[in-house]
C-alpha positions in Angstrom: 2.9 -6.5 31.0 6.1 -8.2 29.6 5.7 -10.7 32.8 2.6 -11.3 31.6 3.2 -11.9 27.8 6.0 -14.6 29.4 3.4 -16.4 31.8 1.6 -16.9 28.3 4.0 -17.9 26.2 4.9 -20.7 28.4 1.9 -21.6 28.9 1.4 -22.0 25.1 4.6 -24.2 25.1 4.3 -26.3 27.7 7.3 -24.8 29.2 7.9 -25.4 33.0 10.4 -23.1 33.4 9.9 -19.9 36.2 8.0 -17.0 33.7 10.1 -14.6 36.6 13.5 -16.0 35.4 13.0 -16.1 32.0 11.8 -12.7 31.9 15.1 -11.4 33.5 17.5 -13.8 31.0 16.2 -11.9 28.2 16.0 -8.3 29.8 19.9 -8.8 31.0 20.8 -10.3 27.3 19.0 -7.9 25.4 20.5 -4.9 27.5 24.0 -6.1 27.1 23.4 -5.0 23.3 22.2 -1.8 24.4 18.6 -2.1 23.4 16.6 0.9 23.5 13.3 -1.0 25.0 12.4 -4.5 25.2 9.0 -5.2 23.6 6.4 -8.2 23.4 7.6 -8.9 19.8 11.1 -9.4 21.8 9.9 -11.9 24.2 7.8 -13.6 21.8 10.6 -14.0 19.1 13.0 -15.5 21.9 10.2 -18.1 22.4 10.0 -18.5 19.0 13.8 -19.5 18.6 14.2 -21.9 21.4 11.3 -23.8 20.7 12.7 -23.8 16.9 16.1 -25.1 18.1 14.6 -27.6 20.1 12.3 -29.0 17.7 14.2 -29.1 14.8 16.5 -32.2 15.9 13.6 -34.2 17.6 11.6 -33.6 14.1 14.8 -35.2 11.9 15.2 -37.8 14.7 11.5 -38.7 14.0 11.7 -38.7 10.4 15.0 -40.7 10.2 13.3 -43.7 12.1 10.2 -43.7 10.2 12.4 -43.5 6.7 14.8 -46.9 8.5 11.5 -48.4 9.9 12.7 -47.8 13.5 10.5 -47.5 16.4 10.6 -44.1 17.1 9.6 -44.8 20.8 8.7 -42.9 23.8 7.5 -39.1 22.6 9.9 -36.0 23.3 8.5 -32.9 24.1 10.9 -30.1 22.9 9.6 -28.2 25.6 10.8 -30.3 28.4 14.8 -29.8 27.1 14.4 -26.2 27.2 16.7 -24.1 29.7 17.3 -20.3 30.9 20.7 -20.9 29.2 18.4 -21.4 25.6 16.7 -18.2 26.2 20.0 -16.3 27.5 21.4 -17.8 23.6 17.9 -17.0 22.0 18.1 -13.5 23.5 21.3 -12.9 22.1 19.7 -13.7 18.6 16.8 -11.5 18.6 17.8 -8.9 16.3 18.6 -5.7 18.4 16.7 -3.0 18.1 18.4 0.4 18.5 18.7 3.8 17.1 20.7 3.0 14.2 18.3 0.0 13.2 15.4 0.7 10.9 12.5 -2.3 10.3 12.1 -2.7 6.4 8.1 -1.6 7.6 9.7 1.5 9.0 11.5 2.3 5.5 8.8 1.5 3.4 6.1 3.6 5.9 8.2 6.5 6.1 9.5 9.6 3.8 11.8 12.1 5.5 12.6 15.2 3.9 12.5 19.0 3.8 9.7 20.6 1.5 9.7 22.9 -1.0 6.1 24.1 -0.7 5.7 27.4 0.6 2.0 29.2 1.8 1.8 30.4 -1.7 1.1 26.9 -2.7 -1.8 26.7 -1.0 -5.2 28.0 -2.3 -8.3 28.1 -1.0 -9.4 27.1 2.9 -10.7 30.3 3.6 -10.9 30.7 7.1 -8.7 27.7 8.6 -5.4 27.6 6.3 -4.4 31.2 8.9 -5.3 29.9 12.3 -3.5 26.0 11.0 -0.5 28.2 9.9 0.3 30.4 13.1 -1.2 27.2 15.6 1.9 24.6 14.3 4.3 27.5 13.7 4.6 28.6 17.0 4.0 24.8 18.1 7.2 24.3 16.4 8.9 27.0 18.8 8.9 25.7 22.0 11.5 28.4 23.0 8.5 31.2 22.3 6.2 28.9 23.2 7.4 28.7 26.6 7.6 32.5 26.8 4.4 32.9 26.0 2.7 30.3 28.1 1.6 28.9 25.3 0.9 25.2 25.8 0.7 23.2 22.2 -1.5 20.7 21.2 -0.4 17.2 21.6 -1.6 16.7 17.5 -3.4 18.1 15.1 -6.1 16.2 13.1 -7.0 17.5 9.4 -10.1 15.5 7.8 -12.2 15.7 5.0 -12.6 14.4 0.9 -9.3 13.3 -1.0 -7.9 16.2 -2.8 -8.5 18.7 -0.4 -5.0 20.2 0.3 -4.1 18.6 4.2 -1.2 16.9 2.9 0.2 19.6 1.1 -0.7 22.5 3.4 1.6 20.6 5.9 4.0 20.3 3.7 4.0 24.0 3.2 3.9 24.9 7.1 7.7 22.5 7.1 8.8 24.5 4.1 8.1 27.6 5.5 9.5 27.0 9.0 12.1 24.8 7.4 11.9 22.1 9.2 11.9 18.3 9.1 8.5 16.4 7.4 8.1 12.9 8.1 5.1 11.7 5.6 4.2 8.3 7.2 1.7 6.3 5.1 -0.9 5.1 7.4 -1.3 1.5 5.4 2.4 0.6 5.5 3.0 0.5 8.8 0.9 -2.4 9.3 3.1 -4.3 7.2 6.1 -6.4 8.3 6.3 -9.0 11.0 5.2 -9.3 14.3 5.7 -6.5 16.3 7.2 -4.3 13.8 3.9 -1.7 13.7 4.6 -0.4 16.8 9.0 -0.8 16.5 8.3 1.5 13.4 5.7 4.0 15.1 8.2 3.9 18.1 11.3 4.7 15.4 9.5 7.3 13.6 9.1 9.1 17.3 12.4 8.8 18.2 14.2 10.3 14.7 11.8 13.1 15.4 12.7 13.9 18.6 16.7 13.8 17.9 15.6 15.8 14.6 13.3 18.7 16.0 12.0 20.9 15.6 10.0 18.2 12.7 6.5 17.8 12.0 5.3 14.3 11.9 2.4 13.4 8.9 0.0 10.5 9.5 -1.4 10.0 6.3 -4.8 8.1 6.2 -4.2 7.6 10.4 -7.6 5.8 10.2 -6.3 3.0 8.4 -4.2 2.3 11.6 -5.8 3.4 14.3 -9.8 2.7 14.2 -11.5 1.7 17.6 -9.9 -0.4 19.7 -11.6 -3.7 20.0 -13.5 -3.8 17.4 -10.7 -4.7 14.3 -7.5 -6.4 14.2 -5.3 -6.7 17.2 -2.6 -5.6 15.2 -4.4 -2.1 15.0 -5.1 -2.0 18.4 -1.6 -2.6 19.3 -0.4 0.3 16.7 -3.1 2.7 18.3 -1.6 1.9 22.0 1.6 2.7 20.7 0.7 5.7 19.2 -0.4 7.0 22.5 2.0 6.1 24.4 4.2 8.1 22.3 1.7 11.0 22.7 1.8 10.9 26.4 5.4 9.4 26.9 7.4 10.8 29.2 10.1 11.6 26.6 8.5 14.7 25.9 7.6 15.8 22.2 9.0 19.7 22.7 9.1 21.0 19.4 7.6 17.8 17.4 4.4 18.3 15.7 2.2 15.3 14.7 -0.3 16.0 12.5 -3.1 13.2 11.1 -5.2 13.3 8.1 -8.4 11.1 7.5 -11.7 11.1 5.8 -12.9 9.0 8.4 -13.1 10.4 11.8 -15.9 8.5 12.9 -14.1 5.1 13.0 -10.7 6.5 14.9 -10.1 5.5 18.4 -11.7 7.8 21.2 -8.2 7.8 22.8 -6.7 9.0 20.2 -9.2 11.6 19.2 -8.8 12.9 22.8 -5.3 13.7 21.6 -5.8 15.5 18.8 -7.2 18.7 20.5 -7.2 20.7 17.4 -9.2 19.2 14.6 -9.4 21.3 11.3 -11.9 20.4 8.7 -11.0 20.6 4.9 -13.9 21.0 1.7 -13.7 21.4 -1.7 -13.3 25.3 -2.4 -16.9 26.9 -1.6 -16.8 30.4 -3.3 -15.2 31.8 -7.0 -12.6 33.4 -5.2 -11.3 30.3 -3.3 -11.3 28.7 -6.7 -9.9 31.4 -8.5 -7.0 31.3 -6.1 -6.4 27.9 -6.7 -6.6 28.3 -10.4 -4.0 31.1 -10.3 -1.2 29.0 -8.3 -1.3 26.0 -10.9 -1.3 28.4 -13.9 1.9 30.7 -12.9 4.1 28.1 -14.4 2.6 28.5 -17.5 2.2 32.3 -17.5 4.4 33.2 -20.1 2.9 30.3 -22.5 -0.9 31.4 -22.1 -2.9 32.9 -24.9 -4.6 36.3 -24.9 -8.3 34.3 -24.1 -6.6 32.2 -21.5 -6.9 34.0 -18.1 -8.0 32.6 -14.6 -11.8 33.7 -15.2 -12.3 32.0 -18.2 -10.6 28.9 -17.2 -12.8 28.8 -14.3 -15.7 28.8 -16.5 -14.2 26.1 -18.3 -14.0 23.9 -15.1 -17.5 24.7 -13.4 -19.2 21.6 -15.9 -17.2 19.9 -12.7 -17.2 19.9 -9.4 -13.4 19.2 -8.9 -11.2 19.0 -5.7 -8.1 21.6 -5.4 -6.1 18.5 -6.5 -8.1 17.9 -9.6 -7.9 21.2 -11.0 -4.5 20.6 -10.7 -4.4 17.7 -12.6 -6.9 19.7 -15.6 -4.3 22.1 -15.9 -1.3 20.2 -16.3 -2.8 17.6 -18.6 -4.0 20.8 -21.0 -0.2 21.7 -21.0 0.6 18.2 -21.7 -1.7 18.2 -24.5 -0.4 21.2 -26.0 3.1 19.4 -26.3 1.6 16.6 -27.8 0.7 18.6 -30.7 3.9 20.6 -30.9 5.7 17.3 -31.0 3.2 15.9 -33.6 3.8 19.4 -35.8 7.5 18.8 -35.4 7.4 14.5 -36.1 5.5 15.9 -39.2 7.8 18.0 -40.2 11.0 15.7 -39.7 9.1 13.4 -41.7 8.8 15.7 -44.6 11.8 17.1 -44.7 14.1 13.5 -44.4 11.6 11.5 -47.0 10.2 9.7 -43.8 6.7 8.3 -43.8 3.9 11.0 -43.3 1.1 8.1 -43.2 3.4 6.8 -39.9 3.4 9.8 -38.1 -0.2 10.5 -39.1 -1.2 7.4 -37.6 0.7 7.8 -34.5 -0.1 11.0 -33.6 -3.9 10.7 -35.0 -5.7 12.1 -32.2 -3.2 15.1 -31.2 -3.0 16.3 -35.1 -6.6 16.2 -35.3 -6.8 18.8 -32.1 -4.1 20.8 -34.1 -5.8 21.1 -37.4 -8.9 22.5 -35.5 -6.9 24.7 -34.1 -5.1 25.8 -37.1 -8.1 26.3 -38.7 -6.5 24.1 -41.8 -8.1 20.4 -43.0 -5.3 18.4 -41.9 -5.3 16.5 -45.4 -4.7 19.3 -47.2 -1.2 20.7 -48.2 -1.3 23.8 -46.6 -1.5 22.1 -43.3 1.6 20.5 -43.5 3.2 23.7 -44.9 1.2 25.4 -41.9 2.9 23.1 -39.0 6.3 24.3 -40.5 6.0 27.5 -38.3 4.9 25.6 -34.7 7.2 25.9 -31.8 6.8 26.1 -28.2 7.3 29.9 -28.5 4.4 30.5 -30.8 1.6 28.0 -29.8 0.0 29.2 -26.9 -2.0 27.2 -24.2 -5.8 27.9 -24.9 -8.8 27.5 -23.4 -9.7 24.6 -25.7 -6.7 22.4 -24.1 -8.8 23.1 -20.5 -11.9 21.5 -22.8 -10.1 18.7 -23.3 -8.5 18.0 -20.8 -11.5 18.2 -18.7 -13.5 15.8 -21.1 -10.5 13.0 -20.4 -11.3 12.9 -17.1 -13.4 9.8 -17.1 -11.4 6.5 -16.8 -14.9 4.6 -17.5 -13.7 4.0 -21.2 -10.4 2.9 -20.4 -11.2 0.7 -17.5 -13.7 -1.2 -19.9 -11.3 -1.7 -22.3 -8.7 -3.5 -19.7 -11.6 -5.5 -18.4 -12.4 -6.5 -22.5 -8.5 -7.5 -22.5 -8.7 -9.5 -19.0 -11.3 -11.2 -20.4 -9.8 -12.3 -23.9 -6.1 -13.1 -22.3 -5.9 -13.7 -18.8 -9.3 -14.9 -17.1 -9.6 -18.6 -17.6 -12.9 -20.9 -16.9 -10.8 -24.0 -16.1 -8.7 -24.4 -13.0 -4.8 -24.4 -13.4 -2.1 -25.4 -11.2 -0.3 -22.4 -10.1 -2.8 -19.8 -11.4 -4.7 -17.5 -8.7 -7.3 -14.5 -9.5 -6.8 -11.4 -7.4 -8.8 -8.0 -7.1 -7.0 -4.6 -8.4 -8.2 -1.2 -6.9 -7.0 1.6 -9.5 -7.5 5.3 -8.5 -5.3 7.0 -6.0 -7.1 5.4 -2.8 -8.7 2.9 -4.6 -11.9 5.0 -5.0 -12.8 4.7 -9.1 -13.1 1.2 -9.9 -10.9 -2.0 -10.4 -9.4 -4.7 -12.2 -9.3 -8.9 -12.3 -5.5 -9.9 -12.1 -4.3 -13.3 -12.1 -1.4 -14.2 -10.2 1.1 -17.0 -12.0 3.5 -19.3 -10.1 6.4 -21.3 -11.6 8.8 -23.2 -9.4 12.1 -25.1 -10.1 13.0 -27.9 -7.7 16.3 -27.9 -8.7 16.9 -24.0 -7.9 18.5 -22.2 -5.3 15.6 -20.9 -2.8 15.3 -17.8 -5.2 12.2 -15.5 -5.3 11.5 -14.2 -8.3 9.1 -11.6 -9.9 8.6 -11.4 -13.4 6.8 -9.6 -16.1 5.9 -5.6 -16.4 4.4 -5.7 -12.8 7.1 -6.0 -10.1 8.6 -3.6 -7.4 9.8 -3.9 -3.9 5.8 -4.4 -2.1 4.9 -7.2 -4.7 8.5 -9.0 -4.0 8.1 -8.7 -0.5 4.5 -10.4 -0.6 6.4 -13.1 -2.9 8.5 -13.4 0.1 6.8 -13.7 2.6 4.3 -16.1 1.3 7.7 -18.2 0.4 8.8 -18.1 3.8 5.9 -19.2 5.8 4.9 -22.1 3.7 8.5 -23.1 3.8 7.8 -22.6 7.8 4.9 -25.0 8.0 6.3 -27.9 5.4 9.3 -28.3 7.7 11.3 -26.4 5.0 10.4 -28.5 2.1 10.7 -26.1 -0.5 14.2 -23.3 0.8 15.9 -25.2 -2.5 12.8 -24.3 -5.4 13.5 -21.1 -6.9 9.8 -19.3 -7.0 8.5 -17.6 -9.9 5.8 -14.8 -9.9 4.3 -13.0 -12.5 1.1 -10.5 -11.8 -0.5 -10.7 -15.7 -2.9 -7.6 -16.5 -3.7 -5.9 -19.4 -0.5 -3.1 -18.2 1.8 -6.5 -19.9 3.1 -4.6 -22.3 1.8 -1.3 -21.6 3.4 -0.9 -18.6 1.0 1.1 -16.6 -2.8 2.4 -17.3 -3.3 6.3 -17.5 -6.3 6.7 -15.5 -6.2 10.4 -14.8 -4.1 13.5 -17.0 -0.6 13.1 -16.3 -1.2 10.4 -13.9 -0.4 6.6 -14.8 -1.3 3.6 -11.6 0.6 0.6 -11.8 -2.4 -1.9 -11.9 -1.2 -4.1 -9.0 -0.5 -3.3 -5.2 2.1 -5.6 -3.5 0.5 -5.7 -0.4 -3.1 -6.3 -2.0 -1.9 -9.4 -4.0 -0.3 -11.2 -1.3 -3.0 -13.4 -0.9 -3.6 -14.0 -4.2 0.1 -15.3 -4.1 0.2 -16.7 -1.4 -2.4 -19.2 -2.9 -0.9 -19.5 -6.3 2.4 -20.6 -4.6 0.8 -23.4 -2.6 -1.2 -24.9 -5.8 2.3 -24.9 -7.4 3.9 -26.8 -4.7 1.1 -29.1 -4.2 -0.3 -29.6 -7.7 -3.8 -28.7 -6.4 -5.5 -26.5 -9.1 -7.2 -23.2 -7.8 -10.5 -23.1 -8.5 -11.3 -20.3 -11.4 -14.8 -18.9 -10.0 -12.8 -17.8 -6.5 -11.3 -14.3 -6.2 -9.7 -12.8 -3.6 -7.5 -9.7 -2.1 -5.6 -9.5 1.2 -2.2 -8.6 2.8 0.2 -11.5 3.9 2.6 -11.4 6.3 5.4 -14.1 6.9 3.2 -15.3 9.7 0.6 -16.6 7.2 -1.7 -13.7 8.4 -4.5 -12.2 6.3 -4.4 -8.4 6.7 -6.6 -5.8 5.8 -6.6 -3.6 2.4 -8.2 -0.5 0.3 -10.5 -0.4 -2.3 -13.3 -2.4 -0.4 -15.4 0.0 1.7 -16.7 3.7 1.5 -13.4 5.3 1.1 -13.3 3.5 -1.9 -15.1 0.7 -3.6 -13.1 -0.2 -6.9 -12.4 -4.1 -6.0 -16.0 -4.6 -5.1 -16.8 -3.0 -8.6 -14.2 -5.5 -10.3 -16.0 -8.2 -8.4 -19.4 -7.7 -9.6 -18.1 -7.1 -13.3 -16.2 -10.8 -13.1 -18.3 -13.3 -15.1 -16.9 -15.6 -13.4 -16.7 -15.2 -10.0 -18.6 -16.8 -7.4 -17.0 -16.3 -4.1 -14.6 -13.3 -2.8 -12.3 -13.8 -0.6 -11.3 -11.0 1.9 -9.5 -9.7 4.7 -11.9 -10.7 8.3 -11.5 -6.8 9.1 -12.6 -5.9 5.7 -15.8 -8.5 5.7 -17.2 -6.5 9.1 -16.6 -3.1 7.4 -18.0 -4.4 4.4 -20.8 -6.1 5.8 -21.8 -2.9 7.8 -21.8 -1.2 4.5 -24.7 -3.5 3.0 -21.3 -4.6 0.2 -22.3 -8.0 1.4 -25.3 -7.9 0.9 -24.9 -6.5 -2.6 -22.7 -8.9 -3.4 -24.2 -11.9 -2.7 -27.9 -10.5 -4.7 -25.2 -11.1 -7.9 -24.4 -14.7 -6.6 -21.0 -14.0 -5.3 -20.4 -15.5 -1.9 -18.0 -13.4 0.6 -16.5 -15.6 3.1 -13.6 -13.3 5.5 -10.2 -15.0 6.2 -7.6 -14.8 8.7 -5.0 -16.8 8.0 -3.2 -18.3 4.5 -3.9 -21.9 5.1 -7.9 -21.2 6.0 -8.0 -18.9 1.8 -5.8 -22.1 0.5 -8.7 -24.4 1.7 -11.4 -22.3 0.1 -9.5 -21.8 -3.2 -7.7 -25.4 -3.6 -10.1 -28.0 -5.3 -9.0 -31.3 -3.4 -8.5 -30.4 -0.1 -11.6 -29.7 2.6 -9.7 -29.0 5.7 -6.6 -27.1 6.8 -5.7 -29.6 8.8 -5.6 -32.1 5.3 -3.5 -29.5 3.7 -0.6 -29.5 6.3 -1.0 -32.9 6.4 -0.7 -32.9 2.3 2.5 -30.5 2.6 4.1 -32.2 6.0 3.2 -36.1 4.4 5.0 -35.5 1.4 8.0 -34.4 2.9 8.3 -38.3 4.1 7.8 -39.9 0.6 10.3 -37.0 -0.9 13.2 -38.0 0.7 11.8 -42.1 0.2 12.3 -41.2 -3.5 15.6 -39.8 -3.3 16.8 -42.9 -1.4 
């Protein structure tokens, strides 16, 4: 396969040189570094340098004789001055990958610990939390295992609705047989350059193996590993490597790999082949499996409960809903954190009183949590013996009751809030008129993206005179949106011959969480608006209007993943598992055409979104690559091919100036 991958590279470059040679330069370099495996993303990085190395001169040669108004004569193809002796040095280069290196994909991807959660945790799954339970924990005992001629599965597949308990009841299972979890999120992986998918899956597998007995968590595995063929190559290449990891011949004795999905129709066949033992999880069926999962999330607060407040009559609080295990959860702790409130507001009342501070202040402040206390009370809160009433509160002596459950219940709808960010998106960030610098991206908010979603517009500010800095500014950063601001930096860079490594890069994500920080969307719960990986796009774009001065057409929107290669990967919050980007979309008054993610259109489109969509005169057109959103966004440029010639051109008439 690797000869093969060679044989097309050079045939990509021109190169002349014997694929057979080449091939064993770069297995004998790599190996003198002690290289665990050589991979395609090897090869094609050595590729990647020497072509680089031999470019780079003939490209300033060119330029210097156009700038002097030489002839710059007869043609040089880099590719004819490349020898084995540049690959032997390009090999030596590529960064080696052994045990002790990690791929930044592989640390973002990747959570290793040892969990706390025990079986007692877990409430509900009547009839498949047992068999799951003693199936992985004598898995994980390949000693008994052995004795027994038992013969474990290679993985385990949990699926079924979000909140249903498969993440945490593995999480119990490693607890119990104190063991090693790996959580791997399914998305991540994808991320990073070429090649780095499968380095990470392969890394994952091997820190197992040294670490065992471990159980290995793919979370959302169908983000990763759908059909073969029929999305991104990347995928498929991620889904190859996870089965060759399945069926290595490094055995996986007492490593347990475990995937969750809501989505088993769309995984590979392969790979389902694999996962002999497939468990399926539901929302709790009966009053007992309820009951039980009532009772867990309420012994922390046993010795705060009132005399009415027992696990039958919250359950009868919570039947106006049809929650999932991991809702209920939420109810319960957001009545707590209600009752707090008003013991705080009791005791801010209080303080107030006592120390001659303002009582209108406080009352403001705490409006809605003193107006829950004076019902409670039984005392008009604008009369005096409220405020000599409050006096008395503590956490000792104000119980948790079944009106907090009412509560917190009724606050389960984000519809209110969400309508009031789109009211502020509207007022102070979304503009009619086009701006240089100023992108519009899509925001999924919910914990898969599954509620609803958000307009964000993505601002870029560069300074010529800077240092090759990247920046993120404003209440919306962290280390996914700084990568994507990277990323985007460096491949532009890559395709204006380096134009731009001096400007220092400014990027600010403005939504209505600027100065509120984040939006609580569900009790106890706050979403930062903005996902790293889903803006990149949006960046991406942004950054090219401010380094061309083409201004970005208002009535286009867009989300999509970026990688330093310019490619447009896929992301959440655009098909059944979750549709809150395609609800921002529609709710946009301004949007015309949607930009997303080619994987993402044929899901989308198979869905009828499309269809839906364009009925409310928004146009979705897919994208693959930076450049090809660029041309759709930019207003001035029609081709791709006009805006690396706009980028590339400039370059010339740049350095003219500075003459």
């Amino acid at each position: 396969m690797l000869l093969r991958i060679v044989e097309k590279q050079c045939q990509i470059h021109g190169i002349k040189l014997s694929p057979n040679d080449i091939l064993t330069v770069i297995e004998d370099t790599l190996r003198t570094f002690e290289t665990q495996a050589i991979t395609p993303a090897d090869i094609v990085n050595a590729f990647q340098i020497v072509i680089n190395s031999k470019a780079a001169p003939v490209q300033k040669s060119i330029i210097e004789k156009l700038l002097h108004g030489s002839d710059v004569g007869k043609k040089v193809n880099p590719s004819e001055l490349v020898t084995l002796n540049d690959f032997r040095e390009a090999a030596s280069k590529v960064k080696v990958y052994s045990i002790t290196t990690r791929t930044e994909a592989a640390k973002r991807s990747v959570v290793k610990l040892r969990p706390k959660e025990r079986y007692t945790d877990v409430g509900g799954l009547k009839g498949i939390k047992e068999e799951i339970i003693k199936e992985i924990s004598l898995s994980l005992n390949p000693e008994l295992a052995s004795r027994a001629r038992y013969i474990p599965p290679k993985g385990f597949l949990f699926h079924g609705p979000p909140g249903t308990g498969k993440t945490l009841l593995a999480r119990a299972i490693a607890g119990e047989n104190n063991v090693w979890f790996y959580l791997v999120n399914g998305p991540s992986i994808i991320q990073g350059v070429y090649g780095d998918p499968e380095k990470t899956i392969r890394d994952i597998f091997e820190d197992a193996r040294r670490n065992a007995p471990a159980i290995i968590f793919f979370d959302e595995i169908d983000s990763v590993a759908p059909m073969r063929g029929t999305h991104d190559p990347v995928m498929d290449r991620v889904t190859s490597q996870l089965l060759t990891e399945l069926d290595g011949f490094v055995p996986l004795s007492g490593v347990v790999v475990i995937a969750s999905t809501n989505r088993v129709e769309v995984l590979d066949k392969a790979l389902l082949e694999r996962f002999t033992r497939v468990f399926e999880f539901s929302y709790p069926k009966t009053d007992e499996e309820k009951k039980e999962i009532i009772s867990i999330h309420l012994r922390k607060y046993l010795d705060v409960l009132s005399d009415e407040t027992t696990v039958d009559s919250v359950l009868e609080t919570l039947r106006k809903k049809a929650l999932s295990p991991r809702r209920i959860a939420d109810v319960i702790n957001e009545a707590n954190r209600l009752r707090v409130k008003e013991i705080d507001a009791a005791r801010q009342l209080t303080k107030a009183l006592e120390e001659g501070g303002s009582i209108e202040e406080m009352r403001r402040i705490y409006s809605k949590d003193i107006e829950r206390l004076s019902k409670i009370l039984g005392v008009d809160e604008n009369s005096e013996g409220f405020l000599e009433k409050i006096r008395s509160v503590s956490p000792s002596n104000y119980p948790l009751r079944l009106t907090h459950f009412q509560h917190a219940l009724e606050s389960m709808s984000e519809e209110e809030a969400v309508s009031e960010a789109r009211i502020m998106i509207e007022k102070s960030v979304r503009e009619e008129t086009p701006e240089i610098g100023k992108s519009y991206g899509l925001v999924a908010i919910g914990g898969i993206g599954e509620q609803s979603g958000l307009v964000s517009a993505v601002e870029v500010v560069i300074n010529p005179e800077g240092k090759g800095l990247v920046r993120v500014v404003g209440s919306e950063h962290g280390e996914s949106i700084q990568a994507s601001a990277e990323d985007a930096f460096i491949y532009i860079n890559s395709i204006s011959g380096w134009r731009f490594k001096n400007y220092d890069v400014f990027v600010e994500l403005v939504t209505p969480a600027k100065g509120m920080e984040k939006l609580q969307l569900r009790p106890g719960i706050s979403y930062p608006p903005v996902s790293g990986p889903s803006a990149g796009l949006a960046i991406g774009v942004a950054m090219i209007s401010a380094f061309t001065g083409l201004k970005v057409d208002p009535t286009v929107i867009m989300t999509g993943a970026i990688t330093a290669r310019g490619e447009v990967w896929p992301v959440g919050g655009l098909d059944h598992r979750g549709m809150g980007k395609i609800d921002a979309a529609l709710a946009d008054k301004y949007a015309r055409k949607l930009l997303v993610p080619k994987f993402n259109y044929e899901s989308m489109r198979g869905l009828k979104i499309v269809e839906v969509l364009e009925s409310k005169g928004i146009a979705v057109e897919p994208v693959s690559n930076l450049l090809e959103a660029a041309v759709k966004s930019l207003i001035g440029v029609g081709s791709v091919e006009e805006l690396i010639s706009r980028l590339r051109a400039e370059e010339i008439e740049h350095v003219k100036a500075a003459l």
